[in-house]
C-alpha positions in Angstrom: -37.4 39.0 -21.4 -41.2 38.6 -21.7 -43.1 35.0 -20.7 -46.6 34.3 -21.2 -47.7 31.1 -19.3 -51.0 30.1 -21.4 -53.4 28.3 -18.8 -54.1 29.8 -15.2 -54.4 26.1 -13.3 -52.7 24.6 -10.8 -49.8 23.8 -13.6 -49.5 27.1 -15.1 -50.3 29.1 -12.3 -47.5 27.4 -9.9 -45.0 27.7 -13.3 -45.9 31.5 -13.3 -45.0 32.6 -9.6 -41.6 30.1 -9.7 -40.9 32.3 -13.3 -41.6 35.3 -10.9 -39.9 34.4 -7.7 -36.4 33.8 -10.1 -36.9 36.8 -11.8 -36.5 35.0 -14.9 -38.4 37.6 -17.2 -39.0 41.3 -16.7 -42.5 40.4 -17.3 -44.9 37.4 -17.0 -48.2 37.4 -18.5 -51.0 34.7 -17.3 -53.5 33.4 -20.0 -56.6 32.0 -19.4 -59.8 31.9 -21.0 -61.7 32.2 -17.9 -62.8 35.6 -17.0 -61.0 36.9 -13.3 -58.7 33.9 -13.0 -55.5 34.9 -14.0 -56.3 38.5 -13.0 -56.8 37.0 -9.1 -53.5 34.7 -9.3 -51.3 37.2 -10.8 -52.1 39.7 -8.3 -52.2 37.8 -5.7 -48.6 36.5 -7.5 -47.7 40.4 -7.4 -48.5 41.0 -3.6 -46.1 38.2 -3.1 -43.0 39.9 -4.1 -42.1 42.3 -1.1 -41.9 39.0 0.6 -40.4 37.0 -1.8 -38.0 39.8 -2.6 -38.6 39.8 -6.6 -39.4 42.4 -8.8 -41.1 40.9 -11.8 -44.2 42.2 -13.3 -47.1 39.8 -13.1 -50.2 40.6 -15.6 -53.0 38.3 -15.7 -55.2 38.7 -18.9 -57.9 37.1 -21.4 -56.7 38.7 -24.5 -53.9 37.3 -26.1 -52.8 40.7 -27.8 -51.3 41.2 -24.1 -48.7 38.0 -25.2 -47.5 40.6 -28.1 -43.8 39.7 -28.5 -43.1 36.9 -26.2 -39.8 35.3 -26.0 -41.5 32.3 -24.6 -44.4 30.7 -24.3 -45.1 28.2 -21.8 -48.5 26.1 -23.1 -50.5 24.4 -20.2 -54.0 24.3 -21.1 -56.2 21.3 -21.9 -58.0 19.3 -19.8 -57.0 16.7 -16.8 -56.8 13.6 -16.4 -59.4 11.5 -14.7 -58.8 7.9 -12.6 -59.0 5.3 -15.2 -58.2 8.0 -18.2 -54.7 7.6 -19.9 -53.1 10.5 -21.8 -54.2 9.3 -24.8 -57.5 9.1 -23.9 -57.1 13.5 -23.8 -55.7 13.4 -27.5 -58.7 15.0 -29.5 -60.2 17.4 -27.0 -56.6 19.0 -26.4 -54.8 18.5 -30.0 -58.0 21.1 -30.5 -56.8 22.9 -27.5 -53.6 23.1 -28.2 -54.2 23.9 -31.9 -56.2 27.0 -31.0 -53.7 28.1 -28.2 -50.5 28.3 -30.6 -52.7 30.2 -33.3 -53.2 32.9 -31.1 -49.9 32.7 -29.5 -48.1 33.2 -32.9 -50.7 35.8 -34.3 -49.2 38.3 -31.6 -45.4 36.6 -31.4 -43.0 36.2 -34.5 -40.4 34.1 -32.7 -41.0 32.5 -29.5 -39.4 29.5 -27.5 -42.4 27.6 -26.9 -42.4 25.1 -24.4 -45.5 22.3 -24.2 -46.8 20.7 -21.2 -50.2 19.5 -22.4 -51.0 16.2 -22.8 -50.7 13.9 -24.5 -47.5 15.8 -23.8 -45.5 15.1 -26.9 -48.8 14.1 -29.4 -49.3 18.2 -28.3 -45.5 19.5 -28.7 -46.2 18.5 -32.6 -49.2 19.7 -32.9 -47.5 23.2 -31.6 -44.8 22.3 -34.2 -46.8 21.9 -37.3 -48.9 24.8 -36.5 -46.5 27.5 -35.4 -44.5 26.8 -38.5 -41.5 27.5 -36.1 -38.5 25.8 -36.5 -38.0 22.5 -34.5 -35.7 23.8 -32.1 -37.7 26.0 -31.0 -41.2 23.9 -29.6 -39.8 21.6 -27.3 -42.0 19.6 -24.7 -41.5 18.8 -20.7 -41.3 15.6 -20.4 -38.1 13.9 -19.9 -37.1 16.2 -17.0 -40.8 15.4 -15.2 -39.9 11.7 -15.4 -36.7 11.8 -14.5 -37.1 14.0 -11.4 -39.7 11.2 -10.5 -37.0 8.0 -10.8 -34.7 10.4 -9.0 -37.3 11.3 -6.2 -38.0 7.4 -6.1 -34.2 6.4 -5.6 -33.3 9.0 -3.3 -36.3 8.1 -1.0 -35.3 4.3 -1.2 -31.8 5.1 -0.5 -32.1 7.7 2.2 -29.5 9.5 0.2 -29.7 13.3 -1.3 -31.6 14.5 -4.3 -28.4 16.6 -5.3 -26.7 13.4 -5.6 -28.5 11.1 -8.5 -28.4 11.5 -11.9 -31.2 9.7 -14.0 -32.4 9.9 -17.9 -36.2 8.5 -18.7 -36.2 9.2 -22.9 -39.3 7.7 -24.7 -43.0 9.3 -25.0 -44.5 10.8 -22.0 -46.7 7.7 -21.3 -46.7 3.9 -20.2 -44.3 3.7 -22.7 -41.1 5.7 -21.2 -38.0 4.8 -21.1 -35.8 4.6 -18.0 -32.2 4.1 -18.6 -31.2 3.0 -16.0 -27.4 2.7 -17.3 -26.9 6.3 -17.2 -28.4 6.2 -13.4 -25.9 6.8 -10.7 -26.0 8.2 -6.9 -22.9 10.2 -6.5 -21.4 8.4 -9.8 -21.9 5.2 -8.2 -24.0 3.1 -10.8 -27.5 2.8 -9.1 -26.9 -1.1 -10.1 -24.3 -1.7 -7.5 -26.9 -0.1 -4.7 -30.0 -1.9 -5.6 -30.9 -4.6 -6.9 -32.5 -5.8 -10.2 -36.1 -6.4 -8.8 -35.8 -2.9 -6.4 -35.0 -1.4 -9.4 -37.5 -2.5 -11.6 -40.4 -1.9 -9.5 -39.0 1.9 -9.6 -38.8 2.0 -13.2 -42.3 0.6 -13.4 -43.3 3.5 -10.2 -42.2 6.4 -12.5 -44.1 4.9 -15.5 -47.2 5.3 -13.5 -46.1 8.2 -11.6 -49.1 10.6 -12.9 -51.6 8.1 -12.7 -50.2 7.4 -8.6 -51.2 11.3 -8.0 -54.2 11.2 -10.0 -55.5 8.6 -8.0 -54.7 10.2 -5.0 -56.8 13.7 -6.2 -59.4 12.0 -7.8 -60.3 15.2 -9.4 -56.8 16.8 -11.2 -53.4 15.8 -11.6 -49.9 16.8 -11.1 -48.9 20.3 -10.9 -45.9 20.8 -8.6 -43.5 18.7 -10.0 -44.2 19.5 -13.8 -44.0 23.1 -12.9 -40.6 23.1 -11.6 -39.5 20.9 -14.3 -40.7 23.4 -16.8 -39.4 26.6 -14.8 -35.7 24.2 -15.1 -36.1 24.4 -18.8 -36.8 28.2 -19.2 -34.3 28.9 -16.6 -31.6 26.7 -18.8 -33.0 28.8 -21.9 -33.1 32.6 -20.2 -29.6 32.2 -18.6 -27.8 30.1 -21.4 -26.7 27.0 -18.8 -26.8 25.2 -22.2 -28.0 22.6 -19.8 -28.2 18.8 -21.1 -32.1 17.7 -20.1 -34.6 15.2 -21.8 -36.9 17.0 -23.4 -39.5 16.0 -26.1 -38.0 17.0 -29.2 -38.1 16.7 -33.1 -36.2 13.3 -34.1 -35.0 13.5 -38.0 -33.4 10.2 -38.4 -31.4 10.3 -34.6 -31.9 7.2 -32.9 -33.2 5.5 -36.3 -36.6 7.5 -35.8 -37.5 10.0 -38.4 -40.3 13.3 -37.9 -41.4 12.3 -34.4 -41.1 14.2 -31.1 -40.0 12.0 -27.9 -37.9 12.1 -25.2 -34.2 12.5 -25.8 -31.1 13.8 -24.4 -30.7 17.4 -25.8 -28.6 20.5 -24.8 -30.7 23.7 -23.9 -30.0 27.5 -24.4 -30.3 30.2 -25.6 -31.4 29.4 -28.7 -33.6 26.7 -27.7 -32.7 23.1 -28.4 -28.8 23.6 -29.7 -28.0 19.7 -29.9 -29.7 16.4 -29.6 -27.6 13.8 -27.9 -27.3 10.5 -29.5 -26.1 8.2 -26.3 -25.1 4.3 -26.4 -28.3 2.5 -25.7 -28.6 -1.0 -25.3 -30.5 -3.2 -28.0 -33.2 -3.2 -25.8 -33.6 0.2 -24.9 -33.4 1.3 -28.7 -36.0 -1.3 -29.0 -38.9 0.6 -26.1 -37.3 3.8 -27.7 -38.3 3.2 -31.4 -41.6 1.3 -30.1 -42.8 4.6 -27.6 -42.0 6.8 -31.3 -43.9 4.7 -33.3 -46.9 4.7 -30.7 -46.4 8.5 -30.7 -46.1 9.1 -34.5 -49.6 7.0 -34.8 -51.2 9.3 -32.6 -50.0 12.5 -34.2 -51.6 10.8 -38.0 -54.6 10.7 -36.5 -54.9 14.1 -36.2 -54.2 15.0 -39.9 -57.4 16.5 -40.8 -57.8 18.4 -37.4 -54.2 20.5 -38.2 -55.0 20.6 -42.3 
């Protein structure tokens, strides 16, 4: 198993040494365009394995001939976000990005599993779609699980309870306009409706839809790394071991949910193949609703960028 992890930031270069430390891939290659970088990390990545007790092989590199044959790609670079800057305000400096990136990627790889974190996280997963030419199941974008983890992280802190114990789903775009379901939410199967109440609940919902721009603030220069890393590492680990693990992921809709050629958020099962099944789960008529309205705000975005992936 070979990874390449495109982008040597705080993102990709956290993603890279959790690949490492799980010994997920024989060998994992850092990317960046900036000379020394990735050489540095990886290393320094490399020196860490008598003491982390893995024996992975960590190559930092500029030249995307050293990606030759990756099973999967993991996509990272753009730019940050700013305060004040929304994902969508990213869209045309890293659709360009991101269109470049996956080029390369797939002049050295026939078949990956790539993975997208960019953002405008799933505006990117179809721009690594259409230009790949791969098939759908196999560019899938971290989203779902990032949000999640956040409503989870919220609840459990509220409650005072365990992390291992809640269960949580956040479908829809990657953006203001995600969906938390919070049916489908539970601490130890216990619907999280019979522990708190309506208002509590809502003002978590409405904390994970801002969650990024709440650590933006904080940094003032950068965003989130930490969190989206291990959320990604939980997708490649469900892919490399075969969990078939059921995660929402930003994924290729063709007609499930009543939304057709659009990637957002969904329930889907992961292996070894990539995306084996997209769930279709019960949602309420207004959760359909913020569902079908985050696709369309999504699928406006992606035509804007028609002449930019011609």
């Amino acid at each position: 198993m070979k990874i390449t992890v495109i982008g040597a930031g705080h993102v990709g270069a956290t993603a890279a040494h959790r690949i490492a430390e799980k010994q997920l891939a024989k060998t994992v290659v850092l990317l960046d365009i900036l000379e020394g970088i990735p050489q540095g990390k990886a290393l320094d990545m490399y020196e860490s394995a008598p003491v982390g007790l893995f024996d992975t092989r960590i190559q930092g590199t500029n030249d995307y001939a050293d990606t030759a044959d990756s099973d999967i790609v993991l996509i990272t670079a753009g730019l940050a976000r700013k305060p004040g800057m929304s994902r969508e305000d990213l869209l045309m400096k890293n659709a360009g990005i991101v269109k470049e990136v996956t080029d390369n990627v797939m002049r050295y790889s026939q078949n990956p599993i790539i993975i997208m974190v960019s953002n405008p996280l799933d505006i990117m997963t179809y721009v690594g779609y259409v230009r790949s030419k791969l098939q759908s199941s196999r560019v899938i974008g971290m989203a779902g699980v990032l949000d999640s983890a956040r409503f989870r992280s919220f609840i459990a802190e509220e409650l005072n309870v365990s992390m291992q114990d809640i269960n949580a789903f956040v479908l829809g775009g990657h953006g203001d306009s995600m969906v938390p379901v919070v049916k489908y939410t539970s601490v130890a199967g216990i619907p999280v409706s019979e522990l708190l109440s309506a208002e509590k609940i809502e003002s978590l919902v409405e904390r994970t839809r801002k969650g990024g721009a709440e650590i933006v603030n904080y940094l003032k220069d950068g965003s989130a790394y930490y969190a989206p890393a291990a959320s990604a590492v939980e997708m490649i680990d469900s892919i490399v071991n075969d969990r078939k693990r059921i995660l929402p992921c930003s994924v290729l809709l063709e007609g499930q949910y009543g939304i057709e050629n659009v990637y957002i958020g969904v329930p889907v099962k992961l292996g070894a193949a990539g995306v084996e099944e997209i769930l279709e789960i019960n949602l309420s008529r207004d959760e359909l609703e913020a569902l079908r309205k985050s696709a369309a705000i999504v699928e406006q975005n992606c035509n804007n960028l028609t002449d930019l992936l011609a």
